[in-house]
N, C-alpha and C positions, 0 to 999 in steps of 0.2 A: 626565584626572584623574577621581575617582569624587568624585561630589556627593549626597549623603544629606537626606532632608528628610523629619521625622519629624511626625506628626501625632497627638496626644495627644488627651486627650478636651476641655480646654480649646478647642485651637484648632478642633477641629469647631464644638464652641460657637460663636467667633468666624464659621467658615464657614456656619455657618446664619443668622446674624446679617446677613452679606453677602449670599447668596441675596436677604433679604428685603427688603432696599436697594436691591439690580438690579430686584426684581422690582416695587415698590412696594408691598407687600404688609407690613400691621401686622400683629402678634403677633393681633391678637382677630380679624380676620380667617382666619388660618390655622387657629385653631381653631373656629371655625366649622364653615368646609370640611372640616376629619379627622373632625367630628361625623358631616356629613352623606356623610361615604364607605363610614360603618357600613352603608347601608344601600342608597345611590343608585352606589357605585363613585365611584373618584377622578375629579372632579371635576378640570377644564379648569384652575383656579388651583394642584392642588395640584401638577398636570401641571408646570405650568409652574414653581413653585417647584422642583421635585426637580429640573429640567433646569438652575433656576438654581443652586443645589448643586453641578453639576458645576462652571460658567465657577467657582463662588464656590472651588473647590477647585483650580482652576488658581492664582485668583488666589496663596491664599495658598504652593502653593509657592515663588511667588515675590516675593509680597511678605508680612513678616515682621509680624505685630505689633509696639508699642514693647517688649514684654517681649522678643520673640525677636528684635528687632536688638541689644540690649543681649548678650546671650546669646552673637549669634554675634560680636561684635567681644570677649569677655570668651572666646569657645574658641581665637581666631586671636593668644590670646597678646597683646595689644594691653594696654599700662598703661594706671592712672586718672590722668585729668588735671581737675581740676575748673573749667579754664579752657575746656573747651571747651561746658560747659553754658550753658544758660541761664540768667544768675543772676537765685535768685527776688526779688532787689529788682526786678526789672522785672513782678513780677505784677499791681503798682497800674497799671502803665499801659495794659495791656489792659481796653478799654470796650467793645469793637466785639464783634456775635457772633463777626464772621471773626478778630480777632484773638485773641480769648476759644478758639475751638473749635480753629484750628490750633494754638492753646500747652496746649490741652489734651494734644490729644499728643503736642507739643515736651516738655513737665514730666514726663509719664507715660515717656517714654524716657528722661530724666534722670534721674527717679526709678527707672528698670529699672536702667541704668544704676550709677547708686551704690549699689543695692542687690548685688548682684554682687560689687561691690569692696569690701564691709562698711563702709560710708561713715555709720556710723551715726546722724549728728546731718541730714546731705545729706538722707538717707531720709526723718525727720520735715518736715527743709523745706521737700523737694519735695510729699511728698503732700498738707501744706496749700496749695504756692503749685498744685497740678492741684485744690484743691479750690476753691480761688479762681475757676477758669475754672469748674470745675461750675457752681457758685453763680454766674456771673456769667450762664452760658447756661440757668436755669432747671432744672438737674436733679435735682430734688428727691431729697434721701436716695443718690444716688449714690455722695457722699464724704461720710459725717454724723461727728457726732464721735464716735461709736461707733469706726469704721473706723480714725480716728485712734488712739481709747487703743487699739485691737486692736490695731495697727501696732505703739504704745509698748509693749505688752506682749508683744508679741514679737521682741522687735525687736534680739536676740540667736541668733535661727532664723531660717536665710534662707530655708527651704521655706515656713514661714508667710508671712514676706512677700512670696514671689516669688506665694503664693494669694490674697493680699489684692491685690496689686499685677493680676494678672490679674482678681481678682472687680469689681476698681474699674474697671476700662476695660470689662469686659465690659456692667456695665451703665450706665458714661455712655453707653453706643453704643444699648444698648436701650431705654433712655429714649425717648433723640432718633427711633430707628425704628417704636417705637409711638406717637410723637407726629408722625409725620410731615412729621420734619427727617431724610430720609434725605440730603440738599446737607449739611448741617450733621454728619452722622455720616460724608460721608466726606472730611468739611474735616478733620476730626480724624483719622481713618485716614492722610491726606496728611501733616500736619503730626507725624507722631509717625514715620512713614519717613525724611521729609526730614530728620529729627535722627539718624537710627542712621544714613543717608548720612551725613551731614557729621560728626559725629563720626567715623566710619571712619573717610571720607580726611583727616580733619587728622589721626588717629593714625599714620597711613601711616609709616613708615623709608625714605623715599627713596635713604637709602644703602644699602638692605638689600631693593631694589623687586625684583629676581628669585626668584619662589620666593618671594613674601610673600605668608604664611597670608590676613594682612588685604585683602590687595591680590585675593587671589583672590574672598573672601566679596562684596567690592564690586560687580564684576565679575560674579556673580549675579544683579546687582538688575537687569541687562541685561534680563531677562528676564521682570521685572514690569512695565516702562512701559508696553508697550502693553495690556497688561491693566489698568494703574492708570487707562490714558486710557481705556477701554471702561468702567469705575468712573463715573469724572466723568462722559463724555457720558450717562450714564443720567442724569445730572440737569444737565445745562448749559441754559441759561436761569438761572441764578443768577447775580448779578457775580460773588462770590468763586469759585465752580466754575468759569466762566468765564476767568477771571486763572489759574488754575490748571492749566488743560488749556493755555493759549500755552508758560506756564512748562514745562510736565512736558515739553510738546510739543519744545521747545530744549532740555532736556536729553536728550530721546531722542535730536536729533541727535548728540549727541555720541556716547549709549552705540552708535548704530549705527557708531562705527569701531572697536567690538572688535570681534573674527571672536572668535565663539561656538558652536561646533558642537556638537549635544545627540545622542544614541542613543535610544531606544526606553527609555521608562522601567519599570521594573520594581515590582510590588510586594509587598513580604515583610511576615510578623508577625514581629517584636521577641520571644520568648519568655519573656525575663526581665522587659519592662516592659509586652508584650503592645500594645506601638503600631505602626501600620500604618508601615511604613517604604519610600519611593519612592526607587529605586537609578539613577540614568543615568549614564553614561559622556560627558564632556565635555572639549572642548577649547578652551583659550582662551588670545587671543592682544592683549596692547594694548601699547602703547607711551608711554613717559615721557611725551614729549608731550602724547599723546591723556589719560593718568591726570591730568596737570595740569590740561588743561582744563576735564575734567571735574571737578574738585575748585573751580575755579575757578567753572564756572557755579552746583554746587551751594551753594556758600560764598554765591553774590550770590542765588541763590531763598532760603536759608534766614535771609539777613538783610533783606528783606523782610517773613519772618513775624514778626523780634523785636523789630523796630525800635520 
């Protein structure tokens, strides 16, 4: 089957964002260094930034944003269920940074989420219960009330809030990486996957598992773990990155019993939207079973983060 993964000027954003996480590298550092390339040539950090750019561009083909897992379970045909979210009465009981930064992105895919499915009242709830964890994790002006009446005032345009909805993650993330909480920004990149997982597979049609749109997109994320765990160990020595890498670790075992076989990937410009578009030819094969299991381990990691 052909698998498509398009890259917009947003998620580059996010992708440099990543780079600079792998790399440990703060925003007023970087500029620094492009200062001084005016004159001396690139410099050894910027070297190593651009290189990290590439792994940060593997990552994201395969692991989605909370806006772009909402996305792909809202193209694979999948209904809204608002039982599968996280309900925001549970934002008081988040104190901890780890439980604060992973619900940051838990809320942030709920809120992509119901956004999508014109959830219009969900929308307002979530982006205050994700501003909740802002505020809880020190990110000054990330989610202010501004952002909120923007929200309210648009909040009959879904392209406005799907831009608001990307401007607010993009920079709870930059905060935390020019304050260097890159542990902490990518506790929040984990915790906003592990909800467009687990949302997925609870959407799943079991009686409709061959040939399901959803069932395939899942099935994808095959192909992010071990780049998620190359994420984390850039900063393990943290407990919470720590707990996370065992976790991610025992769920990879499982994705390792799909047979996934990838082609040579391709890449074309989009002409009418003019975004880079990456083409591979894929085949992929899992079993009832194995989909349960895995639905199963995912289910008990992400009830960990909510508890």
């Amino acid at each position: 089957m052909n698998k498509t993964y398009r890259i917009g000027t947003g998620i580059l954003a996010v992708i440099m964002l990543v780079a600079f996480l792998i790399s440990g590298c703060g925003s007023k550092g970087s500029k620094d260094n492009k200062e001084e390339s005016t004159e001396q040539g690139p410099p050894k950090d910027i070297a190593r930034v651009q290189q990290d750019i590439k792994q940060a561009n593997k990552i994201f083909e395969a692991l989605p944003s909370p806006l772009e897992s909402a996305m792909l379970i809202k193209s694979a045909g999948a209904p809204f269920d608002k039982k599968f979210l996280n309900p925001v009465e549970n934002a008081k009981l988040y104190t901890t940074t780890k439980s604060q930064a992973l619900n940051l992105g838990l809320y942030t895919c709920d809120l992509s989420f119901a956004s999508l499915y014109d959830q219009t009242q969900l929308i307002i709830d979530y982006m205050n219960a994700a501003k909740k964890m802002a505020d809880g994790l020190g990110i000054l002006d990330a989610i202010d009330q501004k952002t909120i009446e923007n929200l309210e005032e648009n909040i009959n345009n879904k392209d406005a809030i799907l831009e608001i909805i990307s401007e607010t993650f993009l920079n709870s993330n930059s905060y935390l990486a020019d304050n260097d909480q890159s542990a902490v920004a990518a506790i929040v990149l984990v915790g906003g996957w592990v909800e467009g997982l687990y949302i997925s597979t609870q959407l799943v049609d079991m009686k409709n598992f061959n040939g399901n749109r959803l069932v395939n997109t899942i099935i994808d994320q095959k192909l992010s773990i071990q780049i998620l765990l190359n994420l984390l160990d850039s900063n393990k020595g943290h407990p919470t990155v720590d707990e996370l890498i065992a976790q991610m670790k025992e769920l990879s075992l499982v994705f390792d019993k799909v047979k996934l076989e990838t082609g040579p990937v391709k890449a074309e410009i989009d002409p009418a939207t003019n975004n880079t578009i990456l083409k591979s030819q894929a085949k992929i094969d899992i079993s009832i079973d194995t989909f349960k299991e895995l639905t199963g381990v995912v289910a008990k990691i992400r009830g960990t983060f909510v508890k």
